[in-house]
C-alpha positions as YAML, in Angstrom:
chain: A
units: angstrom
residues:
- id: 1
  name: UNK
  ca: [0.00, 0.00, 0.00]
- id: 2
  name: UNK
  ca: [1.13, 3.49, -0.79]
- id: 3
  name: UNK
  ca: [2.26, 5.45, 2.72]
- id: 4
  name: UNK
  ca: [-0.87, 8.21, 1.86]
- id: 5
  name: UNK
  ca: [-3.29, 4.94, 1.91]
- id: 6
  name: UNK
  ca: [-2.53, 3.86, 5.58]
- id: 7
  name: UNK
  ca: [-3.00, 4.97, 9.54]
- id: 8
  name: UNK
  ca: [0.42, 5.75, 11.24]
- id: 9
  name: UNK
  ca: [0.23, 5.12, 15.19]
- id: 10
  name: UNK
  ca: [3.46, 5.91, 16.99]
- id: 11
  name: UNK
  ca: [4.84, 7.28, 20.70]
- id: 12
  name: UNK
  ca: [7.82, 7.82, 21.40]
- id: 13
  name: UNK
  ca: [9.68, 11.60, 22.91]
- id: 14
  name: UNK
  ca: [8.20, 14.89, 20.97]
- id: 15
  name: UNK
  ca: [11.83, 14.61, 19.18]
- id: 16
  name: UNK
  ca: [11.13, 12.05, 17.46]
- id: 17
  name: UNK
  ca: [7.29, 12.53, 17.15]
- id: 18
  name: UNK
  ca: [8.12, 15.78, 15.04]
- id: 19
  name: UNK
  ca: [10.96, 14.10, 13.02]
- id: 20
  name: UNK
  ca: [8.30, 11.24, 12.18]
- id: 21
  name: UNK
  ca: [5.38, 13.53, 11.83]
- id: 22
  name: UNK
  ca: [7.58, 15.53, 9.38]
- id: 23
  name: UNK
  ca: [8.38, 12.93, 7.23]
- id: 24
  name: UNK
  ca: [5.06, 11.30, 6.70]
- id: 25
  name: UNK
  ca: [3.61, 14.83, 5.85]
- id: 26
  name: UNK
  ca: [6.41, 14.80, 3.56]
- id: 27
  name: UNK
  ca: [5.20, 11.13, 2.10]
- id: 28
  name: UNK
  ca: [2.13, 12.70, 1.54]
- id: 29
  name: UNK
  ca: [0.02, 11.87, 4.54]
- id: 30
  name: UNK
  ca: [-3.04, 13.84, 6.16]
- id: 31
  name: UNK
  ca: [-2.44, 14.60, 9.46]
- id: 32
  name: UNK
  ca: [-5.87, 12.56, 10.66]
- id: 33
  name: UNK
  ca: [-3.87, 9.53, 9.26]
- id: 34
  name: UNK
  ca: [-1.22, 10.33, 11.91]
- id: 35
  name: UNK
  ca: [-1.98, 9.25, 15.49]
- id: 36
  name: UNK
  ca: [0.21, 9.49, 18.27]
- id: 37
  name: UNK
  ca: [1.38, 9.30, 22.83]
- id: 38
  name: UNK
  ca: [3.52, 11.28, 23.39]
- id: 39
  name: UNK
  ca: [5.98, 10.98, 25.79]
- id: 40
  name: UNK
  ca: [6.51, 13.87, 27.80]
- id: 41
  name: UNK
  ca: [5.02, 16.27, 26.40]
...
């Protein structure tokens, strides 16, 4: 499946929640695609 076709769930520190964020934006996925815990934020 294409990246833009599938749900992303991920947690991990906001460092690497932005850095992962970033580059499925980049990929072409919506941001309701993108879930996330963050930890400590």
């Amino acid at each position: 499946q294409a990246p833009e076709d599938c749900e992303f769930y991920m947690c991990g520190p906001p460092v690497m929640n932005a850095a992962v964020i970033k580059m499925l934006k980049d990929l072409g996925v919506e941001d309701e695609n993108i879930m996330l815990d963050d930890f400590g934020g």
